[in-house]
C-alpha positions in Angstrom: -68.0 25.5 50.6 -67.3 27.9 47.7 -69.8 28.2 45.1 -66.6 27.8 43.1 -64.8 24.7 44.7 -62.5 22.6 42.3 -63.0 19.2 41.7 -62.3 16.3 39.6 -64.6 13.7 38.5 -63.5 10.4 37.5 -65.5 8.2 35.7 -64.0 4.4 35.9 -65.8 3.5 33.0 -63.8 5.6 30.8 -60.4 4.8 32.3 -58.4 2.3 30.2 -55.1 2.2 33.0 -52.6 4.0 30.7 -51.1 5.5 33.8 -50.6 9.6 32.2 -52.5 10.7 35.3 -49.5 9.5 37.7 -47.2 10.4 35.0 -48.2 14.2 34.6 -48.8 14.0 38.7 -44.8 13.3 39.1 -43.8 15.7 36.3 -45.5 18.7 37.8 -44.6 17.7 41.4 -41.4 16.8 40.9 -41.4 13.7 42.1 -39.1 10.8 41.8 -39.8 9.0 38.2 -41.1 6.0 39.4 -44.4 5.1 39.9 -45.0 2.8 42.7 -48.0 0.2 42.8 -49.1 2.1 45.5 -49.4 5.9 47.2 -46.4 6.6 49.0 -44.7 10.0 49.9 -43.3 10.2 46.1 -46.2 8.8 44.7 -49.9 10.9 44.9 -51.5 8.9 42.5 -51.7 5.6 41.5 -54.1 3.5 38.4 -54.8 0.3 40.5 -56.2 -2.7 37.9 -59.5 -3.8 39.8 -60.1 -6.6 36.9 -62.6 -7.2 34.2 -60.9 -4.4 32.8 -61.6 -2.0 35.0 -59.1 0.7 36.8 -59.4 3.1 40.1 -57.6 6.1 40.1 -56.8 6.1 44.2 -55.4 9.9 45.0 -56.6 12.4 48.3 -59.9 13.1 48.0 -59.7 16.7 49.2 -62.9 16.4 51.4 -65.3 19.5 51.9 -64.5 19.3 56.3 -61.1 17.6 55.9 -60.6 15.1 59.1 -56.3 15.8 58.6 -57.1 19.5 58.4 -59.2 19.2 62.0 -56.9 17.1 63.4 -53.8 18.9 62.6 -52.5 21.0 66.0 -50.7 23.4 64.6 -52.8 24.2 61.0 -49.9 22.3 58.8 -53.3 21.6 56.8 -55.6 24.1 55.1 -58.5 23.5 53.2 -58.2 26.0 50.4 -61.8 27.9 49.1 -61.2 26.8 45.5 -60.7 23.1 46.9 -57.4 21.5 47.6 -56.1 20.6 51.1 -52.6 22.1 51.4 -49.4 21.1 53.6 -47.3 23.9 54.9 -43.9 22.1 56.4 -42.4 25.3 57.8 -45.1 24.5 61.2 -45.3 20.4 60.6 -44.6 18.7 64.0 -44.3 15.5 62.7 -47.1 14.3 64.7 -48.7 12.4 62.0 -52.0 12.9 63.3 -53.6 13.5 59.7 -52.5 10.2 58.7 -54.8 8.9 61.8 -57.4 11.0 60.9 -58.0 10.2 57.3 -60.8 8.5 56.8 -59.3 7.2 53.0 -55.5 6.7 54.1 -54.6 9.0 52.1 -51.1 11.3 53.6 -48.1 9.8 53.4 -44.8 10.2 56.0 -40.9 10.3 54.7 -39.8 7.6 56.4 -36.3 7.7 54.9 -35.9 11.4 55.2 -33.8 13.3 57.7 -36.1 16.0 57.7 -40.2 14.2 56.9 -42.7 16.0 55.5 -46.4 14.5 54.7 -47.3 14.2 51.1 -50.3 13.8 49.3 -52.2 15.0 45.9 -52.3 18.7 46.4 -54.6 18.9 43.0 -52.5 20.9 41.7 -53.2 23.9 43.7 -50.0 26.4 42.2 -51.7 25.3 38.5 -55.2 26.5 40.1 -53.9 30.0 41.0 -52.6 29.9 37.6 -56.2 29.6 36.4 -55.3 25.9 34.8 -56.2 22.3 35.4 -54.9 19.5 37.7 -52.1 17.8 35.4 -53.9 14.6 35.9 -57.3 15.6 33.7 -55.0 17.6 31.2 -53.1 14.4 30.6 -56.3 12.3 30.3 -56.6 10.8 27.1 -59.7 9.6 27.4 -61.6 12.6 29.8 -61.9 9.7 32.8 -60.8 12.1 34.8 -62.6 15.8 34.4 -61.9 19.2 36.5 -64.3 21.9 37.1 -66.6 23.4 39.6 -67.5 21.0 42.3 -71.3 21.5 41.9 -70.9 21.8 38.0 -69.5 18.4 37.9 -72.0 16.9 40.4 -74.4 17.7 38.0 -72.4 16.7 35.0 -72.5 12.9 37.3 -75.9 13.1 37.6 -76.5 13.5 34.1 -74.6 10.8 33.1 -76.4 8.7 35.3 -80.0 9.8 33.6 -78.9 9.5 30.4 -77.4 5.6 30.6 -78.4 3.9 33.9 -77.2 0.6 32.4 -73.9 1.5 32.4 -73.8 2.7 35.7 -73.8 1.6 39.5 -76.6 4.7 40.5 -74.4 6.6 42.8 -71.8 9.4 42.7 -69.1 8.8 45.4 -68.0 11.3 47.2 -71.0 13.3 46.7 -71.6 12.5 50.4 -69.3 10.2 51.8 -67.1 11.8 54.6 -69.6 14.9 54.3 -68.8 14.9 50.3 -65.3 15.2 48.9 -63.6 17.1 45.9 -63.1 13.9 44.0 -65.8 12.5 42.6 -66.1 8.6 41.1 -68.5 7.1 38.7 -68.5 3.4 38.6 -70.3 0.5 36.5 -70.1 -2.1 39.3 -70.8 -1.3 43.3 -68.1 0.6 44.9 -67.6 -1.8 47.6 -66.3 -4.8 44.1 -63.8 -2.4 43.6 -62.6 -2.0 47.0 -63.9 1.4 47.6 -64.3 2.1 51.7 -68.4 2.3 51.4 -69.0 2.1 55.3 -67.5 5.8 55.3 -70.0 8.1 57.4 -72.1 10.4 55.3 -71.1 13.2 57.5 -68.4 15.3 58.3 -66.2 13.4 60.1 -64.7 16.2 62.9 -68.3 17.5 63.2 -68.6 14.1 65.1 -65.6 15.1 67.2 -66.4 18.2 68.2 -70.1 17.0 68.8 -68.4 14.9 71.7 -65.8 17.3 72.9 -68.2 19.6 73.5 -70.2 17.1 76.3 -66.7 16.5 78.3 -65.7 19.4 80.1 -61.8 20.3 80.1 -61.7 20.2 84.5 -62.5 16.4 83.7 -59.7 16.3 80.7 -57.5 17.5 83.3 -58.2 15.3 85.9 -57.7 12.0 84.1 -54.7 12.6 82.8 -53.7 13.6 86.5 -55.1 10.4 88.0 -53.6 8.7 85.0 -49.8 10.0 85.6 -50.4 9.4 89.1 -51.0 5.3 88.8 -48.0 5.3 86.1 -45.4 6.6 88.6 -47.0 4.6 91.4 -46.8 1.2 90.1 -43.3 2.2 87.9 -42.2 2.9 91.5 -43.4 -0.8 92.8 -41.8 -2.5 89.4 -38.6 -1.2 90.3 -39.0 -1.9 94.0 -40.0 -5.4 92.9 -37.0 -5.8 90.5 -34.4 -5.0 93.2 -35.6 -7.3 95.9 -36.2 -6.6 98.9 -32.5 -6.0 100.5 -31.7 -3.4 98.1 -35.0 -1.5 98.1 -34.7 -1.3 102.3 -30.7 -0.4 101.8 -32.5 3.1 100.4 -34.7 4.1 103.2 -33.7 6.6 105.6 -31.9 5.1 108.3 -31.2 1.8 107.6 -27.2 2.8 107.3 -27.2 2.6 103.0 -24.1 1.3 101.6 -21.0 0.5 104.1 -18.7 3.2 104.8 
């Protein structure tokens, strides 16, 4: 990871749900007005109402070893240096792979498109190359949600949680969860009362992939899906035989005259 990652933090005690962070989002994205209750391909980030006055910016977390970018066939994903996983839809297969591989459930399908693409929260990466913030912390009235350095805001978390441990739940999420992300959360309750995924492994997800890969050599690979093809076609072949009964399946061997002529 870069010295110089981008990240955001967001600290739920400041949010107050006004919703400018999903309104900037779809203004710079271009995205349908709306905002829907929930992500979808035209909607990258939502303000979800927890209760007790309390509200969860849910967006793509941008993880350090993306799982979507290792999963991806064909490198439609890229995890950028200064942070964001990108989507290039020139190479896309449609396989939708990343959407299995997301440990948040985070990318998004067009469904109703002729031509689908994934979507997700980009954070902003055009505005980054421009040397500016994500829209989402420049629309923040309130500075819940804060860019900057990855490791700058880490300790900016940290501080936060010295300097007031009352207010606080005493853990920075995201700071290792999936191998650590590029959004970071501050809470005042545990993570799991707000519906936060805390049984998330603390590593890198496709470091445990590869980790097995490695112990199953490709001749084996191979040979399964062989054998495996092999009993498809074998007992497709004694459904059908079954289906036609047993006049019309002898009618087809050799010999037995076929069909009167």
């Amino acid at each position: 990871m870069s010295p110089r990652t981008k990240a955001l933090l967001i600290d739920i005690t400041r949010c107050i749900g006004c919703g400018a962070c999903s309104e900037a989002c779809k203004t710079v994205n271009e995205l349908p007005p709306e905002v829907e209750p929930r992500l979808t391909a035209d909607t990258w980030t939502v303000v979800l109402d927890r209760g007790n006055e309390r509200f969860v910016r849910d967006l793509c977390r941008h993880c350090v070893t993306p799982s979507c970018v290792s999963v991806c066939p064909v490198g439609a994903l890229v995890k950028r240096d200064d942070g964001p996983v990108v989507y290039n839809k020139d190479i896309c297969l449609g396989c939708r792979y990343c959407m299995i591989g997301c440990p948040f459930r985070i990318p998004k399908f067009e469904w109703h498109s002729a031509t689908p693409r994934i979507r997700k929260c980009i954070l902003c990466a055009p505005r980054l190359q421009q040397g500016l913030p994500t829209a989402c912390s420049e629309a923040c009235p309130t500075e819940a949600t804060v860019f900057g350095d990855r490791d700058t805001l880490v300790a900016v978390a940290s501080a936060r949680l010295a300097a007031d441990p009352d207010s606080y739940y005493p853990h920075i999420y995201g700071l290792t969860e999936a191998g650590g992300t590029s959004v970071l959360f501050l809470s005042p309750v545990r993570f799991e009362d707000l519906d936060f995924d805390t049984t998330v492994a603390s590593f890198p997800l496709p470091d445990l992939t590869w980790r097995l890969l490695l112990h199953v050599p490709n001749v084996v690979l191979l040979g399964a899906g062989f054998l495996g093809a092999s009993y498809w076609l074998y007992r497709r072949r004694e459904e059908v035989a079954a289906a036609e009964g047993p006049d019309e399946s002898r009618s087809r061997e050799p010999g037995t005259g076929g069909e009167d002529g």
